[in-house]
SEZA-437604 format. One record per residue (C-alpha): residue number from 0; x, z, y. Coordinates in pm, whole numbers, plus 50000, padded with zeros to 5 digits. Layout:
N
<node resi="NUM" x="X" z="Z" y="Y"/>
...
//
This chain:
219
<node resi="0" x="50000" z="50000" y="50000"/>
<node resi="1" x="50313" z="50070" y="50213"/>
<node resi="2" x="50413" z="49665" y="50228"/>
<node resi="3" x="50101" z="49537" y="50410"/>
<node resi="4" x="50057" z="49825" y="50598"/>
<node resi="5" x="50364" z="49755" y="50750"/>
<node resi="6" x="50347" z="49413" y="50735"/>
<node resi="7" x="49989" z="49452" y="50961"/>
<node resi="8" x="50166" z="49613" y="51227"/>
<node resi="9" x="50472" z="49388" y="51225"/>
<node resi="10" x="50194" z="49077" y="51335"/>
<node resi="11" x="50127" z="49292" y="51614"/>
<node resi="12" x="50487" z="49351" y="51762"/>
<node resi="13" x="50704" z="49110" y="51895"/>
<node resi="14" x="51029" z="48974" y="51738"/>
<node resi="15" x="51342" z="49089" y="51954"/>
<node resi="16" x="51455" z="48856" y="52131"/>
<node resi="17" x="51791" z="48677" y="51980"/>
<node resi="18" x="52122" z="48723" y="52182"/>
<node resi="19" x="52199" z="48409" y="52445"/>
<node resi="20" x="52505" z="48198" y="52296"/>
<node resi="21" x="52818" z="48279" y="52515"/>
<node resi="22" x="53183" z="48260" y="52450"/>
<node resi="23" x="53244" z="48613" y="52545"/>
<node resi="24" x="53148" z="48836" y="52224"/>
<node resi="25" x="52796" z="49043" y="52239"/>
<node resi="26" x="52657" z="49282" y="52020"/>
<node resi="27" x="52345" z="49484" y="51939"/>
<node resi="28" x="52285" z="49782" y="51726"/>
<node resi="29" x="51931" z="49858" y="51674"/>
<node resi="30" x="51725" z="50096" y="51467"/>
<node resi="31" x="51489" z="49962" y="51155"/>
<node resi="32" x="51164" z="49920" y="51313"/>
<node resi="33" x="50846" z="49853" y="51175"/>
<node resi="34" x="50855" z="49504" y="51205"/>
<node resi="35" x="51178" z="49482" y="51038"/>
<node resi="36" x="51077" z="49725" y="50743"/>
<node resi="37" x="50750" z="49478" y="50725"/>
<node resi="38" x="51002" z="49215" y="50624"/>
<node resi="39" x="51232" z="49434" y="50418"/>
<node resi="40" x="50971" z="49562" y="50159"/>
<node resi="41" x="50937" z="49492" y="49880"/>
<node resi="42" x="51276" z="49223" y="49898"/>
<node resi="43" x="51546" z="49403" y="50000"/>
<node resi="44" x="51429" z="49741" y="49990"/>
<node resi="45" x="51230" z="49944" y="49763"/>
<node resi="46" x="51152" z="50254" y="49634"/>
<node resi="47" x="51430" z="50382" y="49500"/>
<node resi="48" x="51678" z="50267" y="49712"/>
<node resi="49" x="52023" z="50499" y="49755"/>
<node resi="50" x="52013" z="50472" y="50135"/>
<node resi="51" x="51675" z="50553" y="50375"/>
<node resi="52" x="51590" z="50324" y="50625"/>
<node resi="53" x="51616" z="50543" y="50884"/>
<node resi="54" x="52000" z="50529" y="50780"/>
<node resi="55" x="52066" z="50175" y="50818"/>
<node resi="56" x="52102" z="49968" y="51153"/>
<node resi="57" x="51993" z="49609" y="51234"/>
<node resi="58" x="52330" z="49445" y="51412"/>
<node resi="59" x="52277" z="49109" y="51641"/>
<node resi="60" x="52674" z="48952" y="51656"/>
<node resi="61" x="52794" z="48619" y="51811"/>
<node resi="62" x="52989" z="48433" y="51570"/>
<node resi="63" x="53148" z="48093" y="51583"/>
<node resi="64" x="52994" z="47800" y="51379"/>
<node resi="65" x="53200" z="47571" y="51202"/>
<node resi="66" x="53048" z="47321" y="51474"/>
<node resi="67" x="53259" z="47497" y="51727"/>
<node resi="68" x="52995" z="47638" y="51866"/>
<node resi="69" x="52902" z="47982" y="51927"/>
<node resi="70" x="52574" z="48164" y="51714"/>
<node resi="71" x="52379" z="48432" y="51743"/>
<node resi="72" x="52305" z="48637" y="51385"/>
<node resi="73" x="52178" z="48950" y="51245"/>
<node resi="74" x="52287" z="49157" y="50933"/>
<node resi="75" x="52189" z="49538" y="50843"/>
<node resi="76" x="52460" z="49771" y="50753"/>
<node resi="77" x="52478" z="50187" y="50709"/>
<node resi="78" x="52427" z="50354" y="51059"/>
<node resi="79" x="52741" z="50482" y="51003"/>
<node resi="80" x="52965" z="50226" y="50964"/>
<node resi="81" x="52723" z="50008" y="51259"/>
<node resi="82" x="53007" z="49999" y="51560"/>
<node resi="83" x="53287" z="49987" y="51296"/>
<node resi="84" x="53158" z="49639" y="51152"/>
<node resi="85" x="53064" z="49543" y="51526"/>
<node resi="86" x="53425" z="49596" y="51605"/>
<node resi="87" x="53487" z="49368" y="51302"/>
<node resi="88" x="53288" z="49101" y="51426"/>
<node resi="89" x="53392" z="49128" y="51776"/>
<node resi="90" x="53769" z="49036" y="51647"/>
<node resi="91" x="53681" z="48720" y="51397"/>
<node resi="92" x="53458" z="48607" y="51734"/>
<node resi="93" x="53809" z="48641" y="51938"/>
<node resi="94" x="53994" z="48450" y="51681"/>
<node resi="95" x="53749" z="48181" y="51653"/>
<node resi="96" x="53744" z="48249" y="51265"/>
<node resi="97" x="53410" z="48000" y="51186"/>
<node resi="98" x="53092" z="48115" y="50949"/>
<node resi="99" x="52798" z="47912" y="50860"/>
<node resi="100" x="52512" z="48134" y="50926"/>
<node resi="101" x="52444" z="48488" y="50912"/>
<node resi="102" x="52074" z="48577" y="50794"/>
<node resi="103" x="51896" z="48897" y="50666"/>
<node resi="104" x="51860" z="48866" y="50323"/>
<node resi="105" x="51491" z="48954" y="50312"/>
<node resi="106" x="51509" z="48556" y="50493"/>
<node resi="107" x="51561" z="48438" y="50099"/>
<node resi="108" x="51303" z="48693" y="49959"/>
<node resi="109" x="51497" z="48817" y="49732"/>
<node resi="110" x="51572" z="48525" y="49537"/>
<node resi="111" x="51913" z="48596" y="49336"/>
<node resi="112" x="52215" z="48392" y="49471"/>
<node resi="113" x="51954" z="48224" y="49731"/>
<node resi="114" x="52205" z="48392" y="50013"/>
<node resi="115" x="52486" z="48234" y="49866"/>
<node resi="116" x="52404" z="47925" y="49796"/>
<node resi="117" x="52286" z="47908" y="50163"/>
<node resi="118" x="52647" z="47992" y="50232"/>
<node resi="119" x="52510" z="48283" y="50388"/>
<node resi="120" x="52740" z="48606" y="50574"/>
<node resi="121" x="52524" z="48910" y="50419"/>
<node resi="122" x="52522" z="49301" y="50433"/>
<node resi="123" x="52230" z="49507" y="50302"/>
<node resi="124" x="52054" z="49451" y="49974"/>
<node resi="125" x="51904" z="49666" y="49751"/>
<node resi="126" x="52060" z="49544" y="49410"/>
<node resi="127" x="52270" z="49635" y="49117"/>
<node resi="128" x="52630" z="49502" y="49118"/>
<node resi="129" x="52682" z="49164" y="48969"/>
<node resi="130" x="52659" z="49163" y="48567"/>
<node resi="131" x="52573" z="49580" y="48562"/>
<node resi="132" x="52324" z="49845" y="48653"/>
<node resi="133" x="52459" z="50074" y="48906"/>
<node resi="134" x="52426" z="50013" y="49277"/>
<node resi="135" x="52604" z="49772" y="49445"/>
<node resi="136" x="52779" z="49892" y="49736"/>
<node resi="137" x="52534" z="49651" y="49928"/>
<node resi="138" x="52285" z="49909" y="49830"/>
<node resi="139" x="52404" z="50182" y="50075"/>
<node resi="140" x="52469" z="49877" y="50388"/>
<node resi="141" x="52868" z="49941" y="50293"/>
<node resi="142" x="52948" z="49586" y="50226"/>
<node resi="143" x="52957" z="49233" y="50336"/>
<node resi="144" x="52999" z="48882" y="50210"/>
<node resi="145" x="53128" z="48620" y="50388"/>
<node resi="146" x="53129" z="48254" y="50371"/>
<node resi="147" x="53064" z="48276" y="50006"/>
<node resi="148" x="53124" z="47906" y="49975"/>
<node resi="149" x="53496" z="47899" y="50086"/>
<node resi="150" x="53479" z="48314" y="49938"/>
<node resi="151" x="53366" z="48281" y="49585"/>
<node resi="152" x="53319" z="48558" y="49323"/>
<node resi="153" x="53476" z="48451" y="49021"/>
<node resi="154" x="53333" z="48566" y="48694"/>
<node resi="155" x="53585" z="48677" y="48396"/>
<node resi="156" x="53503" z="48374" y="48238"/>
<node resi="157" x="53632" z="48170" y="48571"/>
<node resi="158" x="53237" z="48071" y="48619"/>
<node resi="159" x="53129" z="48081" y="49020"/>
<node resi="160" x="52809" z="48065" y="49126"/>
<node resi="161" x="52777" z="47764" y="49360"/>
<node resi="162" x="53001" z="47428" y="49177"/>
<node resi="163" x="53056" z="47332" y="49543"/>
<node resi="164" x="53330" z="47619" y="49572"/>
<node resi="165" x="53529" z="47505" y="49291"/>
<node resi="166" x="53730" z="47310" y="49597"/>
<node resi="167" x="53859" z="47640" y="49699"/>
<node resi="168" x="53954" z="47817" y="49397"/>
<node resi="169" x="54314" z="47741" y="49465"/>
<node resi="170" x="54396" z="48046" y="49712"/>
<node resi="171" x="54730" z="47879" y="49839"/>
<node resi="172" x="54531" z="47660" y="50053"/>
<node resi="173" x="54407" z="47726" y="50425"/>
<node resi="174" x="54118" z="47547" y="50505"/>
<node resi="175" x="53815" z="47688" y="50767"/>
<node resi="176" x="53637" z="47987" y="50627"/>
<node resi="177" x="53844" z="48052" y="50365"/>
<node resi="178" x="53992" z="48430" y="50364"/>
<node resi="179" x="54297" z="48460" y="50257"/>
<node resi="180" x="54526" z="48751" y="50218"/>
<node resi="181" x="54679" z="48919" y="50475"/>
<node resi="182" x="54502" z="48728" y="50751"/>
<node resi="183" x="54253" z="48860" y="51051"/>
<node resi="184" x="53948" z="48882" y="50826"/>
<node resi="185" x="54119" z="49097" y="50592"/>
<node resi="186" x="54338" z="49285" y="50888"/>
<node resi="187" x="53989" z="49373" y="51092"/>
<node resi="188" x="53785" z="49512" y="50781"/>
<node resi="189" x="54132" z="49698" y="50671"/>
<node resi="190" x="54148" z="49860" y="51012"/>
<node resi="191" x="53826" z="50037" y="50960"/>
<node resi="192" x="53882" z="50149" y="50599"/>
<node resi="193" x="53713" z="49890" y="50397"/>
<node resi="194" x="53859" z="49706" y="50102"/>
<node resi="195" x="53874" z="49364" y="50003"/>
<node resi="196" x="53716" z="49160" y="49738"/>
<node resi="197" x="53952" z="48965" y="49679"/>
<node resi="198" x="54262" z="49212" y="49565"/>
<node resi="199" x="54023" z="49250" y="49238"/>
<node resi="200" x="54209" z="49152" y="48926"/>
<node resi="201" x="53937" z="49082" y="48660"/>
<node resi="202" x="53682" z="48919" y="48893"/>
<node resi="203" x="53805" z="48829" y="49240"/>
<node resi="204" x="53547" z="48830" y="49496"/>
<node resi="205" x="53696" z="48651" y="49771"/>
<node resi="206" x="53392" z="48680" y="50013"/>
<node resi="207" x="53335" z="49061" y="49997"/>
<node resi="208" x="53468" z="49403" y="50194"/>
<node resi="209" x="53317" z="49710" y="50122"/>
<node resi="210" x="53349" z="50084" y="50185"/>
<node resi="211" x="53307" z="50400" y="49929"/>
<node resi="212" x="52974" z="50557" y="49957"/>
<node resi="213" x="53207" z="50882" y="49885"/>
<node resi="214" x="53336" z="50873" y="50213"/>
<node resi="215" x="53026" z="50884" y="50410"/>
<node resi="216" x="52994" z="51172" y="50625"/>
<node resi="217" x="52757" z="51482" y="50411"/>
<node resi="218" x="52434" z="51532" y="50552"/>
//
């Protein structure tokens, strides 16, 4: 009863309105409003969920397109982490570093591996990790993908999800989007703690930086 209760109200309030392209960076936290939770339930948040949505913040970055041009998108990350990952942003936005979209995950309803097939920069999503149970550190809003198409996860078996990203499976290549060790993608999420994706030896995941739950402040 919760989802179109929500989803009622959310018809009545207006959208906020998106950030105005500009070549200087801009940012905006905001809270998880009703009209966001409308869209969130039951998709990318349900009951059960390790983090409340009063915990988690909507962020509005300006990002550069691999058009050249600068974009306006939104993911949702832990309120704690919120300026961190702004920071983040504000530094792949200074070195032009180019994504293809960044979109809420509830945009693909929840479809698995709609997001990254979209080559789609994500945070928050309710989910278990890839090929177990337990929550995914995307659960808690304490991880990102990016550019998943240049970024691939590759399975044990050397499988990725999208054939399109076989192109960049050789790591010793620079081409745009691609994150590769050492450089500011890596450097900016390091700064603030978070690992990357793509130091894992049995599956790399080349698009993803996340942060322990376990360091969290306690309530």
């Amino acid at each position: 009863m919760l989802a179109p209760l929500l989803l009622a109200v959310a018809l009545l309030i207006p959208s906020p309105n998106p950030l105005q392209p500009a070549a200087r960076f801009q940012a905006r936290v905001e809270s998880i409003d009703l009209v966001q939770a409308a869209t969130m339930i039951p998709t990318t948040y349900r009951v059960g969920c390790p983090v409340h949505l009063r915990d988690l913040r909507l962020l509005t970055v300006q990002f550069w397109g691999f058009d050249g041009r600068v974009r306006s998108g939104q993911i949702i990350v832990h309120r704690h982490v919120a300026n961190d990952i702004v920071g983040v942003f504000r530094k792949l936005h200074e070195a032009r570093f180019p994504m293809r979209r960044i979109v809420l995950e509830d945009h693909y309803a929840g479809v698995r591996n709609a997001s990254t097939l979209a080559n789609n920069t994500s945070g928050f999503e309710c989910r278990p990790v890839t090929g177990g149970t337990r929550w995914s550190r995307h659960s808690y809003g304490l991880a990102i993908d990016i550019n998943p198409l240049q970024n691939p996860y590759v399975y044990e078996d050397g499988r990725i999800t999208d054939p399109r990203a076989a192109q960049y499976l050789d790591r010793t290549q620079s081409k745009p989007g691609m994150i590769l060790d050492g450089d500011v993608v890596v450097e900016a999420f390091a700064a603030i703690g978070w690992r990357w994706g793509g130091d894992f030896v049995q599956t790399p995941d080349y698009q993803h930086f996340d942060l322990d739950p376990a360091r969290l402040p306690r309530p």
